[in-house]
N, C-alpha and C positions, 0 to 999 in steps of 0.2 A: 494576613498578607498585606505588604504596601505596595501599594500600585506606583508605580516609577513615571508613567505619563501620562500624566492629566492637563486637559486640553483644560487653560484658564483665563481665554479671550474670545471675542463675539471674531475676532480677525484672525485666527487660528480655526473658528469651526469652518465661516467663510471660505478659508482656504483649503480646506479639506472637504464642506458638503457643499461648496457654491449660494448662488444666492435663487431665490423664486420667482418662478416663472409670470406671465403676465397674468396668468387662472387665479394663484393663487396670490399671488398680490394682489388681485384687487374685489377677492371675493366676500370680503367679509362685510356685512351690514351691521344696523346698529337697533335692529326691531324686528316682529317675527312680522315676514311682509307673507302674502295667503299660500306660498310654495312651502313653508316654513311653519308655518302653522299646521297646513296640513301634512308635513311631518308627520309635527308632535300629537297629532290628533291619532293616527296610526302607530303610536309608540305605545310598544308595552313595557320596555325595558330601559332603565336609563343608569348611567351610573353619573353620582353626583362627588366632587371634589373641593375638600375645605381643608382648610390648617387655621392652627388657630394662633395667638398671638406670642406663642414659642417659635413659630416657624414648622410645627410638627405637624402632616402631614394625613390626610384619609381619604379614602376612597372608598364609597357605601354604596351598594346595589340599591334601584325601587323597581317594583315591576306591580303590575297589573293589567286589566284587559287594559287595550287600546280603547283612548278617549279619555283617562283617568285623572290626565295632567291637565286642570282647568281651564283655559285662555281666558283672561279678563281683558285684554287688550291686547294691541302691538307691542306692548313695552313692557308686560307683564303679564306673568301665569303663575298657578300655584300648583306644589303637589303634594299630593295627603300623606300626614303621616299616620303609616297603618302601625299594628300591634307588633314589634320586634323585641330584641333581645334587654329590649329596657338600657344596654351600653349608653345610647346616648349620644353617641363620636360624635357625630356630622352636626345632630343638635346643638350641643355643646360648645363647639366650634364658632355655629354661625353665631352663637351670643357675643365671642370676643373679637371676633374676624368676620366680617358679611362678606366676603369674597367668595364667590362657588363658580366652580365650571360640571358643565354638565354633558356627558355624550350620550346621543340618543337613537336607539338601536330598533330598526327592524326586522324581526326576522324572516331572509332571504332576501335581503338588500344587501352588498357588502358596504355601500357608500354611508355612511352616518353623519349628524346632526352633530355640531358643536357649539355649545351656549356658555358664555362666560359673563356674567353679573354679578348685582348683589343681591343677598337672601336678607329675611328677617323670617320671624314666629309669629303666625298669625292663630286668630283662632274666632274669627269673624262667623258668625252664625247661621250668615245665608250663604256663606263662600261655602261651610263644611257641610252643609245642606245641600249643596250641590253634587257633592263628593262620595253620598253615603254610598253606601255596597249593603240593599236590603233595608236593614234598621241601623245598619252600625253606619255611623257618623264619626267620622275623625274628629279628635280632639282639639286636632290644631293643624296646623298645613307652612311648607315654606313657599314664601314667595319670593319668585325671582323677577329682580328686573334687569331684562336684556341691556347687555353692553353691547357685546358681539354675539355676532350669529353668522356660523356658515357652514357647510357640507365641507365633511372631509372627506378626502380618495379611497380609494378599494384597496387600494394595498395590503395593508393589513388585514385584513378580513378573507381576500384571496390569499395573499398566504396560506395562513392559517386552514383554511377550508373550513372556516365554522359553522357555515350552512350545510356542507354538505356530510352528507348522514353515513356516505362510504366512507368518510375517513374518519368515523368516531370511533373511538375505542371500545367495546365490548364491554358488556356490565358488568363483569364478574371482574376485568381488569381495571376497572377503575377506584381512584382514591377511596377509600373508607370514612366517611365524615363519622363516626360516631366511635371510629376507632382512633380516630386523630384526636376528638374534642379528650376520650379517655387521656389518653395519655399526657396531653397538654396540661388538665386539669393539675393530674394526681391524686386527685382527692380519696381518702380512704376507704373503703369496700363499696368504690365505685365502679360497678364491670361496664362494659361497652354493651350489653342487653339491655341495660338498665338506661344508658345513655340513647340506645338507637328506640327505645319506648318513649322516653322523652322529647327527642325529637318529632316522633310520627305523631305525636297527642298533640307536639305545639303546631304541625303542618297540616291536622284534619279538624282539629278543633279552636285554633288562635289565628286564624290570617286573618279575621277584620275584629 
């Protein structure tokens, strides 16, 4: 399909979504000041946003208990990277491009955390030491240092109703992960038993 109109000026969005109000104009800082910290001290979920130097595009889930995201200062924090799909994306990424945003989620707040910096690959000894989960120690960790930082609105999250547990869909009705990854794959006398085994081995025995 080709789309016939495409809005291709900042004075054509203007003109259709208007301009920000005095809140959001003037809400953003440029350091995690102690409302903001303690945030992220209470975050167990964040989603982190990189591209690399194609212009191409990611967005990666981290979660862990709350407190998992380090603070080393106002101007920087780091967060561990645990054991995943070995992909790589976001890693990869920050090697060609250190530009990352990061939204940072509580669950049963609809309001969330917005941090936009740059990352690097760290893998400092006493930083990952701080990090461990038991015995396991991360390997290495991203560090961010805050550009902006500010709370974004409910809207989206009241929409949605993603807190609330009456509007979730039912188990039996939801997505099939092990039936999607089958298919995706193709891989030869691969069944979706075989994949949903795979998965429960990597999520009871590989999260740290």
């Amino acid at each position: 399909m080709v789309f016939l109109n495409i809005v291709s000026s900042e004075d054509e969005l203007r003109e259709m979504l208007g301009f920000p109000g005095k809140l959001a104009a003037n809400k953003v800082i440029d350091h995690l000041d102690v409302h903001c910290a303690e945030f992220l001290k209470k975050t167990p979920y964040i989603v982190i946003s990189t591209c690399n130097d194609d212009g191409q595009c990611d967005a990666s889930p981290r979660g862990d208990s709350p407190g998992f995201i380090h603070i080393v200062n106002s101007k920087q924090f780091v967060i561990p990277e645990r054991p995943g799909n070995r992909r790589l994306d976001s890693i990869l990424n920050i090697l060609k491009n250190p530009g990352i945003g990061l939204l940072c989620m509580i669950p049963g707040l609809d309001e969330t955390l917005r941090i936009n910096g740059k990352a690097s690959l760290i893998k400092d000894p006493d930083i990952m030491a701080q990090m461990a989960v038991g015995h396991s120690v991360p390997s290495m960790g991203i560090a961010v240092t805050v550009e902006e930082c500010f709370i974004h609105c409910a809207k989206a999250l009241k929409r949605s109703r993603l807190w609330n547990i009456d509007s979730w869909a039912k188990k039996d009705e939801l997505p099939h992960p092990a039936t999607i990854i089958t298919a995706h794959t193709k891989l030869e006398n691969l069944t979706v038993s075989e994949v949903a085994a795979c998965l429960e081995e990597s999520y009871t025995k590989r999260l740290y």
